[in-house]
C-alpha positions as CSV (number, residue, x, y, z in Angstrom):
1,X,-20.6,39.5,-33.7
2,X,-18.3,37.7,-31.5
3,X,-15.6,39.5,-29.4
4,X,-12.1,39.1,-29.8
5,X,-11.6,37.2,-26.6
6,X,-14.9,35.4,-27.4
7,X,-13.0,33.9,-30.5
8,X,-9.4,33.2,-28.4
9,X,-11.4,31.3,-25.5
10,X,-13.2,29.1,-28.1
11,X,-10.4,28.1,-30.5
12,X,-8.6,24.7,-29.5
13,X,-5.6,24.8,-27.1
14,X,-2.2,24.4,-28.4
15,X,-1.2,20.8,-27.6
16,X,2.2,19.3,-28.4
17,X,3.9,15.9,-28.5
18,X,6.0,14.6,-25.9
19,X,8.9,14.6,-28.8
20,X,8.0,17.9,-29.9
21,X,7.7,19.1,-26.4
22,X,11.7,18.0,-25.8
23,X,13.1,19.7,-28.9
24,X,11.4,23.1,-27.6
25,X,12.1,22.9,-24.1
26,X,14.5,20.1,-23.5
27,X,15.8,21.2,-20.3
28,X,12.2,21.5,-18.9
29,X,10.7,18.6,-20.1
30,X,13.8,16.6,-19.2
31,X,13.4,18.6,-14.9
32,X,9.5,16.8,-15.4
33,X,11.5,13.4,-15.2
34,X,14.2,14.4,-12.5
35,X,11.0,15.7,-10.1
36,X,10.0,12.1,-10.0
37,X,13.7,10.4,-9.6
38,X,13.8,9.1,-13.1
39,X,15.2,10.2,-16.1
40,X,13.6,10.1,-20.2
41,X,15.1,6.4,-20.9
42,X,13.5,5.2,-17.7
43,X,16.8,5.3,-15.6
44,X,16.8,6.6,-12.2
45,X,19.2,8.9,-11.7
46,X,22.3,7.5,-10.5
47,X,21.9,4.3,-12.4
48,X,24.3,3.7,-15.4
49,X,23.3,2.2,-19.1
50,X,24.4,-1.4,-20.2
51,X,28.3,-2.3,-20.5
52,X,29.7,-4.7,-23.0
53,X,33.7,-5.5,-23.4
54,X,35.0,-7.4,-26.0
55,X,38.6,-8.4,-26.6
56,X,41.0,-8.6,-29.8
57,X,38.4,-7.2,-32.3
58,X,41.0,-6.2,-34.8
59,X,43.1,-9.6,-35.5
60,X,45.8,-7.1,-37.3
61,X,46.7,-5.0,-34.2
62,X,49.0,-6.1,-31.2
63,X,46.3,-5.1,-28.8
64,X,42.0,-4.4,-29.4
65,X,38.7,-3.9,-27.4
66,X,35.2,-2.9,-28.4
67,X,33.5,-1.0,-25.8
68,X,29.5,-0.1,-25.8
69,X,28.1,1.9,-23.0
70,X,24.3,1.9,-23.8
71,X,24.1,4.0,-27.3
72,X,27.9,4.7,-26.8
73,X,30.4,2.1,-29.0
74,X,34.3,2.6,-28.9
75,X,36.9,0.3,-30.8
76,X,40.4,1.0,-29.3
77,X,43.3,-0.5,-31.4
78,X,47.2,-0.3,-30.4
79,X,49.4,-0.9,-32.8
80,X,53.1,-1.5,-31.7
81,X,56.3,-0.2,-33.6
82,X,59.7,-0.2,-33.2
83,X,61.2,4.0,-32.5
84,X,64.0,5.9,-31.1
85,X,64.0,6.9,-27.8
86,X,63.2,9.8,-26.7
87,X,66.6,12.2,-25.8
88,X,65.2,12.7,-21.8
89,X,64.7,8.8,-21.9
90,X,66.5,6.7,-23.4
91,X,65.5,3.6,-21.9
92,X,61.5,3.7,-22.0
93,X,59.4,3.5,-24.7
94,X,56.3,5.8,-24.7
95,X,52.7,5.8,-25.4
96,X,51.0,7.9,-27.9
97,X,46.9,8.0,-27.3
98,X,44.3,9.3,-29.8
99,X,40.6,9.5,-29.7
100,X,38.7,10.2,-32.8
101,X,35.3,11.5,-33.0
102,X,33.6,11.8,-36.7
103,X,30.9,12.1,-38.2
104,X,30.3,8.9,-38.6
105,X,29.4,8.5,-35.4
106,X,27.3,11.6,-34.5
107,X,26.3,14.4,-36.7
108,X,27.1,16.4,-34.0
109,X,30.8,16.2,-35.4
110,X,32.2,17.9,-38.3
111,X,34.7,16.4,-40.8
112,X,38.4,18.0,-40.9
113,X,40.6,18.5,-38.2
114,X,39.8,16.9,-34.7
115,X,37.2,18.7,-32.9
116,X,38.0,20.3,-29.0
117,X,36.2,17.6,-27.6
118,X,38.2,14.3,-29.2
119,X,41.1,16.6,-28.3
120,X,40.2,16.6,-24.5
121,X,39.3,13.4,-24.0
122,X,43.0,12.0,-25.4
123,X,44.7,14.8,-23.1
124,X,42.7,13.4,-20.7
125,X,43.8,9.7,-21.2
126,X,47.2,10.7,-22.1
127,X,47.3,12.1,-18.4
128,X,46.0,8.8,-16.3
129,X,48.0,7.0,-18.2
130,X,51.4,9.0,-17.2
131,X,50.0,10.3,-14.0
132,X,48.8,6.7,-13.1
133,X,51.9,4.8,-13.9
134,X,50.0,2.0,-15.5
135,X,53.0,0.3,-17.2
136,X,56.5,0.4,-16.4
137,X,57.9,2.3,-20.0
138,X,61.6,0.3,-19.4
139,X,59.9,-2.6,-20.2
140,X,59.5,-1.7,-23.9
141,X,63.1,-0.9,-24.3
142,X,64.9,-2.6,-26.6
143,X,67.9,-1.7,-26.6
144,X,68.9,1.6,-24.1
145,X,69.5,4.9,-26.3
146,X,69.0,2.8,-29.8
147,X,65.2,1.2,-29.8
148,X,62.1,1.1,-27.9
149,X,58.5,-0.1,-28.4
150,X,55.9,2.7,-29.6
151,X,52.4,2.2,-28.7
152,X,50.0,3.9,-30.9
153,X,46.5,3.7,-29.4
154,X,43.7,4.7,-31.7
155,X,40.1,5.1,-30.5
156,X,37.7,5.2,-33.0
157,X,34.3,6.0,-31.8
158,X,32.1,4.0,-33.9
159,X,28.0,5.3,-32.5
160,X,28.2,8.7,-30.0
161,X,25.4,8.6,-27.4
162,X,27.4,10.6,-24.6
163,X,30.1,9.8,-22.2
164,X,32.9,9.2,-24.2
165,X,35.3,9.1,-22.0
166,X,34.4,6.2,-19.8
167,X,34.0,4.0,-22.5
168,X,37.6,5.4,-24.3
169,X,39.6,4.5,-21.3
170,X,37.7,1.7,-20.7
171,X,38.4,0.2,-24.3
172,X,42.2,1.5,-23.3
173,X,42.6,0.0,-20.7
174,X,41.3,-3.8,-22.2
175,X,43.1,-3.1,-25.1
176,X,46.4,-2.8,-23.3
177,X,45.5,-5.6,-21.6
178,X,45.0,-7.6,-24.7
179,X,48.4,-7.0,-26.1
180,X,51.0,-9.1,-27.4
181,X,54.5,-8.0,-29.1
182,X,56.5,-10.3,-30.5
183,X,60.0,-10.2,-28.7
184,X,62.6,-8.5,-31.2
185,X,66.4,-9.1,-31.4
186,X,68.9,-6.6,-31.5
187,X,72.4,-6.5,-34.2
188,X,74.5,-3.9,-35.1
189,X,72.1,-1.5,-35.2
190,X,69.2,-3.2,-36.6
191,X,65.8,-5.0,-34.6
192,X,64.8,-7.7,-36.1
193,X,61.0,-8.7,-35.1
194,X,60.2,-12.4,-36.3
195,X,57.0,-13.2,-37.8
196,X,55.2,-16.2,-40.0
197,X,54.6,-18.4,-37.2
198,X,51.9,-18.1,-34.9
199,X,52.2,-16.1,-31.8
200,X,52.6,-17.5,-28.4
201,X,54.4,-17.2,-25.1
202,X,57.7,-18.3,-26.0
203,X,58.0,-15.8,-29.1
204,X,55.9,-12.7,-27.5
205,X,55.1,-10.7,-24.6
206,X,52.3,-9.5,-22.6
207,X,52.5,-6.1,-21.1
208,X,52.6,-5.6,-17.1
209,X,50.2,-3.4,-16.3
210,X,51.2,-2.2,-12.9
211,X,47.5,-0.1,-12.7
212,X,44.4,-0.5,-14.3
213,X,42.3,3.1,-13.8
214,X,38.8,3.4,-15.1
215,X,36.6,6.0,-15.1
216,X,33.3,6.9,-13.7
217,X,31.1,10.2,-15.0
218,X,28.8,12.5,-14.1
219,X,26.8,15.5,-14.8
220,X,25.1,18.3,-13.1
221,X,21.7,19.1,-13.4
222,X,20.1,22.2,-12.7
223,X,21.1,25.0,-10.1
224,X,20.5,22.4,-7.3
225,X,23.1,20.5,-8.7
226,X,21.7,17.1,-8.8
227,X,24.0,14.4,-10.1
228,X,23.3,12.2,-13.1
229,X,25.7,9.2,-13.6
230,X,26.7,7.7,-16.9
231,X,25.5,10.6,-18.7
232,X,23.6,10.1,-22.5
233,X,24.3,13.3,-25.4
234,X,20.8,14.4,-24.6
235,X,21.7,14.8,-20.9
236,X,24.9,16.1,-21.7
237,X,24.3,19.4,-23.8
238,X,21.4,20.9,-21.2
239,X,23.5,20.6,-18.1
240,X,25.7,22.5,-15.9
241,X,28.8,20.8,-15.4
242,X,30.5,17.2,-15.6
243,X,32.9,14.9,-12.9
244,X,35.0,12.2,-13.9
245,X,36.3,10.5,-11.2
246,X,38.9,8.1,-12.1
247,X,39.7,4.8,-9.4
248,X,42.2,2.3,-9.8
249,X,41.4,-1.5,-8.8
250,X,42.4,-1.1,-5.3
251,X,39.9,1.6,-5.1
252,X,42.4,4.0,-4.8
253,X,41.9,7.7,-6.5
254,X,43.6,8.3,-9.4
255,X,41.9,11.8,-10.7
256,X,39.2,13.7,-10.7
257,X,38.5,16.4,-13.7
258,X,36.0,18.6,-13.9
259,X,34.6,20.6,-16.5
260,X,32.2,23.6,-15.5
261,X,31.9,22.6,-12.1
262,X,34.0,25.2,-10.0
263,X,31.2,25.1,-7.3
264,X,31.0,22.1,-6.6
265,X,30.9,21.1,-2.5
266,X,33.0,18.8,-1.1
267,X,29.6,16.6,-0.3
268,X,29.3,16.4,-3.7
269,X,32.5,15.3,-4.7
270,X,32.5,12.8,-1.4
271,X,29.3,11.2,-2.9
272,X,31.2,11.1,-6.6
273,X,33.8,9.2,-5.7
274,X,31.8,6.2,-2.9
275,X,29.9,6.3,-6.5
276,X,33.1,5.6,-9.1
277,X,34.5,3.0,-6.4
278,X,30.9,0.8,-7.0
279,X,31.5,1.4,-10.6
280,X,34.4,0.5,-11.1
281,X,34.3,-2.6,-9.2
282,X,31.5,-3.8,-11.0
283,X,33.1,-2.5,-14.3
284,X,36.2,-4.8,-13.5
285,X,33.8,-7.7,-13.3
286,X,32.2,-6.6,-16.5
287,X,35.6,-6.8,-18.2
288,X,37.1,-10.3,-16.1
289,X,33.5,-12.0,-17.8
290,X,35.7,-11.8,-21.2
């Protein structure tokens, strides 16, 4: 009769797919790749995924851009209406930015209220944009202390394959850069806003974007911290920490957020930002090909 071990030693070995394999141990199967320099979609590591930008993809807002980064596709829609001022300014008009994440896009999101992450990522917008200056507010005031301009800019993401806030600001920022409001009138109280006729530059208005900031991320991987640019959702939930560094288009630094990355060296943060300023440029090209 055949031992014990006798039996173990001559039954087959336990083999698995490479699929299977990465749902058991996706942050080891995914270090096999980084050893070599590459990553699972064939990327090397500080490579980013394909960028598309198109311009006025909703015909019934003042402003819109589609934005795709690789599996990642953002619509950004601004929609302009007349408000009161605000009492601390009455002569600027004011942005409101809001990113929505559901689960239409990922089943990683749950319907109801907005999840922590869609909340993060419009603070996180709302900020550049205040922090960065990009439009001078007076300029959608229509009359001081009465009227201004509102600009409601909704991001829907439409397919979630990580990095969702490059391509939201990105589809902000060409979507504010798409805009047109028709130029109101102002009696006794009451804005008049013409309409019928088709929109041009004598009866509307293009914003003056006095910055355009875009964002470049990254994530780190593993205890030696190695960085992974343009991060996917796969790469995302088995790492250690994420850097957005944020570059204007005079390659000046606008911000730089991070999110479970207390340690990280200056080195690091040195080689981040040399890293946003080729991205962006070549972003800004992406976007001037429209």
């Amino acid at each position: 009769m055949a031992s014990t071990t006798d039996s173990l030693a001559a039954s087959p070995a336990f083999t698995f797919s490479a699929s299977t394999f990465q749902k058991l141990h996706p942050t080891e199967y995914f270090r096999k790749f980084i050893s070599q320099g590459v990553r699972p979609d064939g990327r090397l590591l500080d490579s980013f995924r394909p960028t598309t930008v198109h311009y006025g993809v909703i015909t019934t807002a003042n402003g819109s851009a589609m934005v795709r980064i690789g599996g990642t596709t953002v619509v950004c829609g601004i929609k302009a209406e007349v408000a009161e001022p605000k009492l601390d300014s009455p002569d600027q008009g004011y942005l409101v930015p809001n990113v929505d994440l559901s689960p239409i896009c990922s089943s990683a999101f749950r319907p109801g209220s907005p999840s922590e992450q869609a909340q993060v990522v419009s603070e996180a917008i709302h900020r550049v944009l205040k922090e960065s200056k990009v439009l001078d507010l007076k300029d959608l005031c229509i009359e001081e202390a009465k009227a201004v301009w509102a600009l409601w800019i909704d991001v829907v993401c439409v397919s979630y394959d990580g990095n969702i806030y490059d391509a939201a600001l990105i589809s902000v920022m060409a979507a504010l850069l798409n805009v047109r409001i028709r130029k109101p009138t102002y009696d006794e109280g009451i804005v008049k806003v013409p309409g019928g006729e088709a929109i041009n530059d004598e009866n509307s208005f293009k914003l003056n974007l006095t910055r355009i900031p875009l964002s470049t991320s990254f994530v780190l991987f593993d205890t030696d911290l190695t960085l992974l640019a343009d991060p996917n959702f796969a790469e995302e939930s088995i790492t250690q920490g994420q850097i957005s560094v944020t570059i204007d288009e005079h390659g000046r630094l606008c911000r730089i957020s991070k999110v479970g990355a207390a340690s990280t060296s200056q080195s690091l943060l040195k080689q981040c930002i040399e890293r946003a300023k080729i991205r962006s440029h070549e972003l800004r090209s992406i976007m001037n090909q429209q």
